[in-house]
C-alpha positions as CSV (number, residue, x, y, z in Angstrom):
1,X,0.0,0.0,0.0
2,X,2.4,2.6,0.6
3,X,4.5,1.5,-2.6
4,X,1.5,2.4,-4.2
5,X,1.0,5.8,-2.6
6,X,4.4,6.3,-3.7
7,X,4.1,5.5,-7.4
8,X,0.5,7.5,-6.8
9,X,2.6,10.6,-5.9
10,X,4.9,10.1,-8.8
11,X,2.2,10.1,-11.5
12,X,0.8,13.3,-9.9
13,X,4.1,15.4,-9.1
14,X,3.6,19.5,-8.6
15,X,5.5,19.8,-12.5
16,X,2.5,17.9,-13.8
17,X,0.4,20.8,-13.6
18,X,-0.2,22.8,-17.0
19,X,-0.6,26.1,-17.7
20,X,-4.5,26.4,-17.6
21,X,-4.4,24.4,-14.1
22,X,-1.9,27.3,-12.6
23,X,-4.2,29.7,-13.9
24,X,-7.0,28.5,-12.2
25,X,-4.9,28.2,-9.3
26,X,-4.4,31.7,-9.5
27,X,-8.4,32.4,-9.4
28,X,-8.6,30.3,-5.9
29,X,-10.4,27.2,-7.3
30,X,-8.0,24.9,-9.6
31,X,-6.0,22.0,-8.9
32,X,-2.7,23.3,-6.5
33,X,0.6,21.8,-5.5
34,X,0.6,21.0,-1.9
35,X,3.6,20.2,-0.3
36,X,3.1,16.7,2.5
37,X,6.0,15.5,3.7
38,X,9.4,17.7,5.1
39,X,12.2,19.3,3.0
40,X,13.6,17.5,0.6
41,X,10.3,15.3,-0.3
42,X,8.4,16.2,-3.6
43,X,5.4,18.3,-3.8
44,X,2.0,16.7,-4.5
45,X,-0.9,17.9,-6.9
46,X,-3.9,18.5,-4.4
47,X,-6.7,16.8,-6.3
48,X,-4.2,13.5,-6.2
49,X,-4.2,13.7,-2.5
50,X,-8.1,14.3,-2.8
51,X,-8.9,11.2,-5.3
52,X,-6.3,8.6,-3.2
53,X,-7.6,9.3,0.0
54,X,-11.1,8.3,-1.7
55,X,-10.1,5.1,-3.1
56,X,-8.3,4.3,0.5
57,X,-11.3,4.7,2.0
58,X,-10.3,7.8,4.2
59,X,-10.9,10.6,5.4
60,X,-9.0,13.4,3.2
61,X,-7.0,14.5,6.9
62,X,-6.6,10.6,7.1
63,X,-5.7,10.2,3.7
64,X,-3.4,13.6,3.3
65,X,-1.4,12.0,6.7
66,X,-1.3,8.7,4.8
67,X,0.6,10.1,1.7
68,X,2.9,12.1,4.0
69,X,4.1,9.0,5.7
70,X,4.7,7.3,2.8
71,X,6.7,10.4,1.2
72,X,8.5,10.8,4.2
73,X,9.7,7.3,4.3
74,X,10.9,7.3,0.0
75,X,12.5,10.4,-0.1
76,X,13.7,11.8,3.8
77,X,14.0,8.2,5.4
78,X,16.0,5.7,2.6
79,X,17.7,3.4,5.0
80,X,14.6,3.1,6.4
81,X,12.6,2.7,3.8
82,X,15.1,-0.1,2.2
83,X,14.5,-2.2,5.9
84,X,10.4,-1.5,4.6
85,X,10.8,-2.6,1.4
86,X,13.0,-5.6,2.2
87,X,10.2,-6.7,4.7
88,X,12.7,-6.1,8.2
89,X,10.3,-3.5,9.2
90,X,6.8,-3.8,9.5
91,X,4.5,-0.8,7.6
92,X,3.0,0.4,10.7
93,X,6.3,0.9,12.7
94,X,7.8,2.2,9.6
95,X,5.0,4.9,9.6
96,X,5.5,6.1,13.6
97,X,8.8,6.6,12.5
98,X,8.2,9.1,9.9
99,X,5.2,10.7,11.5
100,X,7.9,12.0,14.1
101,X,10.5,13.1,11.6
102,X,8.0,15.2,9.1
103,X,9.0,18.3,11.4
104,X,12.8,18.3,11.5
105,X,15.2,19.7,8.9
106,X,16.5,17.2,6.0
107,X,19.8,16.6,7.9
108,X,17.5,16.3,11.1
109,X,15.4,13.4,9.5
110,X,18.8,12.1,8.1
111,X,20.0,11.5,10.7
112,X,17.0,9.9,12.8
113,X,17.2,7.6,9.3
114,X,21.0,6.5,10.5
115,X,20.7,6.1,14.2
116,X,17.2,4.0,13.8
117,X,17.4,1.9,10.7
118,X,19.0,-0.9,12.0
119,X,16.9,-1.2,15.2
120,X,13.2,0.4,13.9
121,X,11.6,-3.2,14.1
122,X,12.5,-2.8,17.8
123,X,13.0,0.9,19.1
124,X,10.5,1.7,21.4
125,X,8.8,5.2,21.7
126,X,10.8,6.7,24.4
127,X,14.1,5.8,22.4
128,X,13.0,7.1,19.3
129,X,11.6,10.4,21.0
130,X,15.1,10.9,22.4
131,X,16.5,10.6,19.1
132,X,14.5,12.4,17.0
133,X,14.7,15.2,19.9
134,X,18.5,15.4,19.3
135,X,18.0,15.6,15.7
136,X,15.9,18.8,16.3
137,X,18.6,20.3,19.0
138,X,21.6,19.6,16.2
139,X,19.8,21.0,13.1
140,X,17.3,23.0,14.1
141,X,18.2,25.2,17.4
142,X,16.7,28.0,17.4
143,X,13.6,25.8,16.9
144,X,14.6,23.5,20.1
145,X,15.8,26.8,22.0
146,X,11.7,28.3,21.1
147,X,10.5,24.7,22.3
148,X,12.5,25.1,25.8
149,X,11.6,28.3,26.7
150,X,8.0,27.8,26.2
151,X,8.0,24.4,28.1
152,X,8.8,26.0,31.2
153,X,5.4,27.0,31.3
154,X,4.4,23.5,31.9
155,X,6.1,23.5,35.4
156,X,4.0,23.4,38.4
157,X,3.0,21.5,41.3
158,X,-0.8,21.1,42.3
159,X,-2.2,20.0,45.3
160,X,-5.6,18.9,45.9
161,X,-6.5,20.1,49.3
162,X,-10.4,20.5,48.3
163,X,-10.5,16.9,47.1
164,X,-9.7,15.4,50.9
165,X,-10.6,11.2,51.1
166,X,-11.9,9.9,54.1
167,X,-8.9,8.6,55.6
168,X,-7.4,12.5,55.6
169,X,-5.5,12.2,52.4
170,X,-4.8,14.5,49.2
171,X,-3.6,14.0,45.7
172,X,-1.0,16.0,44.5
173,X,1.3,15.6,41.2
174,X,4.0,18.1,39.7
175,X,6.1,18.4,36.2
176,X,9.6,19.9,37.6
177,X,13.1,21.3,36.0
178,X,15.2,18.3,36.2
179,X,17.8,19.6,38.4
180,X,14.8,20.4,41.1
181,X,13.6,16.4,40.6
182,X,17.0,15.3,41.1
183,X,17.3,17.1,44.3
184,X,13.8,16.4,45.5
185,X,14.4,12.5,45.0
186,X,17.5,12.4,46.6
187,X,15.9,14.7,49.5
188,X,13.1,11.7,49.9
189,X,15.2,9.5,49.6
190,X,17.3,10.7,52.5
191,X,14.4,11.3,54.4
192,X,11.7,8.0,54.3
193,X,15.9,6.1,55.1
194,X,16.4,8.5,58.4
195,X,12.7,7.2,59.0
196,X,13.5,4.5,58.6
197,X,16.5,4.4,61.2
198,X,14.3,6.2,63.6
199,X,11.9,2.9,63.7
200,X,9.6,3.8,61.4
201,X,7.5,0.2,59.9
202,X,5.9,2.6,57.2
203,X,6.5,1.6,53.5
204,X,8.7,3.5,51.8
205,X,6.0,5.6,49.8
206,X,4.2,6.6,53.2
207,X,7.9,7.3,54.5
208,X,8.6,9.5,51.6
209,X,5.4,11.2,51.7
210,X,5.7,12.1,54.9
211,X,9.4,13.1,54.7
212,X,7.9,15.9,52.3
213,X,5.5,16.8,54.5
214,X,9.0,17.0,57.1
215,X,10.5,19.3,54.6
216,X,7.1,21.7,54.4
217,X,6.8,21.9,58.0
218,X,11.0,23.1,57.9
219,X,11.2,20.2,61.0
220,X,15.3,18.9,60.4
221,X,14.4,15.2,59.8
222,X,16.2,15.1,56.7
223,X,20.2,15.2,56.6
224,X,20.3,18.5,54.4
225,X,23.6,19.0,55.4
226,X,25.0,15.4,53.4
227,X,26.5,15.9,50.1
228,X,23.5,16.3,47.5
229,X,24.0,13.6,44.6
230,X,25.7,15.8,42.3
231,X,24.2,16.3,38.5
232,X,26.5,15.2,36.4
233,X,26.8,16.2,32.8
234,X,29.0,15.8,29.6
235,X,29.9,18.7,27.1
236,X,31.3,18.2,24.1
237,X,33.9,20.8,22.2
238,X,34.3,20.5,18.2
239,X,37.4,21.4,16.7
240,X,36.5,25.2,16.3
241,X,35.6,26.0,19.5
242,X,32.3,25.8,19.4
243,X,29.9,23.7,22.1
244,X,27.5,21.4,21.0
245,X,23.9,22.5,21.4
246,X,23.3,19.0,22.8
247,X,24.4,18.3,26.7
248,X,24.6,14.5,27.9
249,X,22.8,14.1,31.3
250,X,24.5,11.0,33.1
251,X,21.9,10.8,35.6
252,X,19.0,10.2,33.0
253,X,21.1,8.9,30.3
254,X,19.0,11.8,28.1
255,X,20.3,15.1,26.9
256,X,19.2,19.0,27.5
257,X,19.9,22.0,25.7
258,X,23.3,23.8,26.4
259,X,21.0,27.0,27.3
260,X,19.4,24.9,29.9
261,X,22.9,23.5,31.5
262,X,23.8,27.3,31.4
263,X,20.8,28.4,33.6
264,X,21.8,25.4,36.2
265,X,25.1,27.0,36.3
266,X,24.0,30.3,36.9
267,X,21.8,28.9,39.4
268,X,24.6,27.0,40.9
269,X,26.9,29.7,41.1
270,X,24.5,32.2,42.5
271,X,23.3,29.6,45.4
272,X,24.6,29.7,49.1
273,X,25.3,26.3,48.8
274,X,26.0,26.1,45.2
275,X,28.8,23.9,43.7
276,X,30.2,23.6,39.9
277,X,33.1,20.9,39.4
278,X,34.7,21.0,35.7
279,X,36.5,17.8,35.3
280,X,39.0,17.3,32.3
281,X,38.3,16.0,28.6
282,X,37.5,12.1,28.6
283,X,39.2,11.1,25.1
284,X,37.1,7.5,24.5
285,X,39.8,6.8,21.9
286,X,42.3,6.9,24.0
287,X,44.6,3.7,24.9
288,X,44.5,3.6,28.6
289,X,46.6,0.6,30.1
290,X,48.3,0.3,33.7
291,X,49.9,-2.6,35.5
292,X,48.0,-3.2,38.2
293,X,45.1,-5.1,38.7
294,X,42.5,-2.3,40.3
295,X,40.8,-0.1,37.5
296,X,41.9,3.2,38.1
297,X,39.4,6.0,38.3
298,X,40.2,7.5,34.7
299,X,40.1,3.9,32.9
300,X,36.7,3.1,34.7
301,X,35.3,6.8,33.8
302,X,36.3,5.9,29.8
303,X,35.0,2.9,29.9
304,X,31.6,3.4,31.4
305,X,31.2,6.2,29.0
306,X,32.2,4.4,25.9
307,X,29.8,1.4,26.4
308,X,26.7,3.6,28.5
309,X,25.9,0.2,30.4
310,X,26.4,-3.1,31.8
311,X,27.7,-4.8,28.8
312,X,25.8,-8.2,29.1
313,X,23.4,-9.3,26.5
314,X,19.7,-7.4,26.6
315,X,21.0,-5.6,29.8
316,X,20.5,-1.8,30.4
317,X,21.5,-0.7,34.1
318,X,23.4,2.4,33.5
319,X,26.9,1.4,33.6
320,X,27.3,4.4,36.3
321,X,25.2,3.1,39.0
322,X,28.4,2.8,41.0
323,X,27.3,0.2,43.8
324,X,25.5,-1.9,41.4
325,X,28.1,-2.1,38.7
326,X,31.5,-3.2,38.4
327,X,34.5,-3.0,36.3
328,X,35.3,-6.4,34.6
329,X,38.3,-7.5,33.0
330,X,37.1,-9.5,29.9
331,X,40.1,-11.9,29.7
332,X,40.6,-12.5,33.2
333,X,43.8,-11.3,35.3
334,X,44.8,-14.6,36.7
335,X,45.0,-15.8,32.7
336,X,47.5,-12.9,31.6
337,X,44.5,-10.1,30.7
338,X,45.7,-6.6,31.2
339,X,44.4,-3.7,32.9
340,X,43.5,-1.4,30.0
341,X,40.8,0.1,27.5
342,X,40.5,-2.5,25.3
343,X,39.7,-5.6,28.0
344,X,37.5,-3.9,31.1
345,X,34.1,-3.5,30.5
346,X,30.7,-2.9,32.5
347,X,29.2,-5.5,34.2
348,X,26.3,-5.1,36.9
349,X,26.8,-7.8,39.6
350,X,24.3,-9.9,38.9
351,X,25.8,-10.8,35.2
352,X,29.3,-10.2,36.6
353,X,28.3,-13.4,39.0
354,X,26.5,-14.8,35.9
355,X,29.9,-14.9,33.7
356,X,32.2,-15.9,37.3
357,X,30.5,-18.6,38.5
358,X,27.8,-19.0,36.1
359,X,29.6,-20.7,32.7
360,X,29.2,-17.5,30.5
361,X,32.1,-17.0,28.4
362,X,32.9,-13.7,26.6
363,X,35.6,-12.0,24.2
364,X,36.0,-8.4,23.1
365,X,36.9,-8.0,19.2
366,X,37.5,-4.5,20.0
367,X,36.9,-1.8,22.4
368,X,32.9,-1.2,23.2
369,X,32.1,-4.7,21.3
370,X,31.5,-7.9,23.6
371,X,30.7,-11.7,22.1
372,X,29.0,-13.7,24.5
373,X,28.4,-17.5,24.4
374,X,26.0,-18.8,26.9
375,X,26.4,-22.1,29.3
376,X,24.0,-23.7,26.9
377,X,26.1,-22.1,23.2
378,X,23.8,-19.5,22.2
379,X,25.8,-16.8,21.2
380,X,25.5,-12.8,21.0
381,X,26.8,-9.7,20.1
382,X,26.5,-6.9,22.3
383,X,27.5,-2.8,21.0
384,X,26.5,-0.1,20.6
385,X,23.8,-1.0,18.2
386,X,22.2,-2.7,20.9
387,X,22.2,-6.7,21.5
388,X,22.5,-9.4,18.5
389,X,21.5,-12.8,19.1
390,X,23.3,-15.1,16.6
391,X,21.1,-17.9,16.3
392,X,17.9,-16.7,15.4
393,X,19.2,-14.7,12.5
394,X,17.0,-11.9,11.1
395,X,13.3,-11.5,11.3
396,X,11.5,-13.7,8.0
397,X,10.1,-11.3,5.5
């Protein structure tokens, strides 16, 4: 069906309209190219759109939306549109795809088409939303910069005190900056634990709730004077000089705006209790390689940021949960492994148990790429593309 819009499209390009048609358009009532999909995509005579959306049995806003999909894949999307065509990707996956790229620049929806393509029969939404978001930040700032600015509108917190239950309870819900969440969560988190300590049997949701209600009430329950878990970012410098619009947040494993991580700065700098560290560049090409058999600080920063997270197959704990994750030498010490970029890798401590005592076996062909063989043989590839699994080959057309 949506080779067929296509080739519909094709027979009915913008060119095709003569002379008498363009005057008409002129007068307000003849046949009119319309453009459907983003830059870069061919224009459309209108009464092609019209007569399509008929035979589709649509609605022309249904039909119109139709057509734009399908342009958007053919012309903006190709290496996503070759996994379509070759039957990898299924139509209606292939069509969420370009619904979300039809607003970005060509080089925007370019490169959604790179980063997606060879994972769009599994990316879910919140993966593709953070990618086509960083397409808009690279190619389109000012746009992304608008976007911001107006979203801070959406900030608030509500609290229902005329909707009281029974019991003597309250909703109340709130959409916050992300530094202020961070904080607020690790204030909780503090609090419902000293709670705890003090003998509260509460569950942790009543102990956080009422640790907020601690913080209200200005009672010092809560350990505010305990290091605050920092917010921790990565900046990236090109060549020029110039800072890339888009700022890696290693807390969320998402990104902001570089205005944004400018107004927490200001914000940092201007608070009594404010704190800005600037640590030094992290090359992730560098060869790091020492002789002793702890991971030094620098080697584990690399590493973790070259590979995001534990490195076992299907696994995603963020490789910089520190207690939770640990820094494994593929080729084991004891059997001559070394110390250094290319063989120490994330693993949380489940899998890093799993692999120990478990019979898992794995190699690195190079640095940030891990092949795994299971107790039972099943093997798998695991980069930065995601996780491979070797024996049940690619999805049947």
């Amino acid at each position: 069906m949506l080779l067929a819009a296509v080739q519909w499209c094709v027979m009915h390009p913008a060119e095709s309209l003569n002379d008498a048609a363009a005057w008409s358009t002129l007068r307000g009532y003849g046949d009119k190219p319309v453009p459907l999909a983003g830059d870069g995509a061919p224009m459309v005579t209108e009464f092609a759109v019209v007569e399509l959306a008929a035979a589709l049995g649509k609605s022309l806003e249904a039909g119109r939306a139709y057509l734009a999909e399908a342009l958007e894949l053919r012309y903006r999307l190709p290496k996503t549109w070759t996994a379509l065509t070759s039957g990898v990707l299924p139509a209606w996956k292939a069509r969420s795809i370009a619904r979300r790229t039809l607003h970005l620049p060509e080089k925007g929806a370019r490169f959604v088409d790179t980063h997606v393509h060879h994972c769009a029969a599994s990316i879910g939404p919140a993966a593709l939303e953070r990618v086509v978001e960083e397409a808009l930040v690279r190619f389109d700032p000012d746009e992304a910069e608008r976007i911001r600015f107006e979203r801070t509108e959406v900030r608030h917190v509500t609290i229902q005190t005329r909707q009281v239950s029974f019991d003597g309870h309250v909703d109340c819900w709130a959409t916050l900056d992300l530094a202020d969440a961070l904080d607020l969560e690790d204030a909780l988190t503090k609090g419902a634990d000293r709670l705890a300590a003090l003998g509260s049997k509460e569950a942790e949701g009543s102990r956080r709730a009422t640790a907020l209600g601690d913080m209200a009430r200005r009672q010092l329950v809560l350990e505010f004077d305990a290091d605050p878990k920092p917010l921790v970012v990565h900046v990236h410098q090109t060549p020029d000089g110039t800072v890339d619009q888009v700022v890696r947040v290693e807390n969320t494993r998402g990104f902001v705006l570089a205005g944004q991580l400018a107004d927490w700065c200001t914000r940092a700098a201007t608070s009594p209790t404010g704190k800005i560290t600037i640590k030094p560049v992290i090359d992730l090409a560098e060869h790091i390689h020492v002789e002793a058999y702890e991971v030094p600080d620098r080697l584990s920063q690399q590493t973790r940021l070259r590979d995001h997270h534990c490195v076992f197959p299907w696994c995603t704990r963020p490789a910089f949960q520190h207690s939770q994750v640990d820094d494994d030498h593929v080729i084991p010490r004891s059997r001559g492994g070394a110390t250094a970029t290319e063989n120490v890798g994330p693993l949380c401590r489940r899998h890093h148990r799993g692999k120990t005592h478990g019979g898992w076996q794995h190699s690195s062909p190079g640095p940030g790429s891990y092949r795994w063989t299971s107790p039972c043989g099943t093997t798998y590839t695991v980069d930065h593309h995601g996780t491979v699994d070797h024996d049940t080959g690619p999805p049947e057309p």
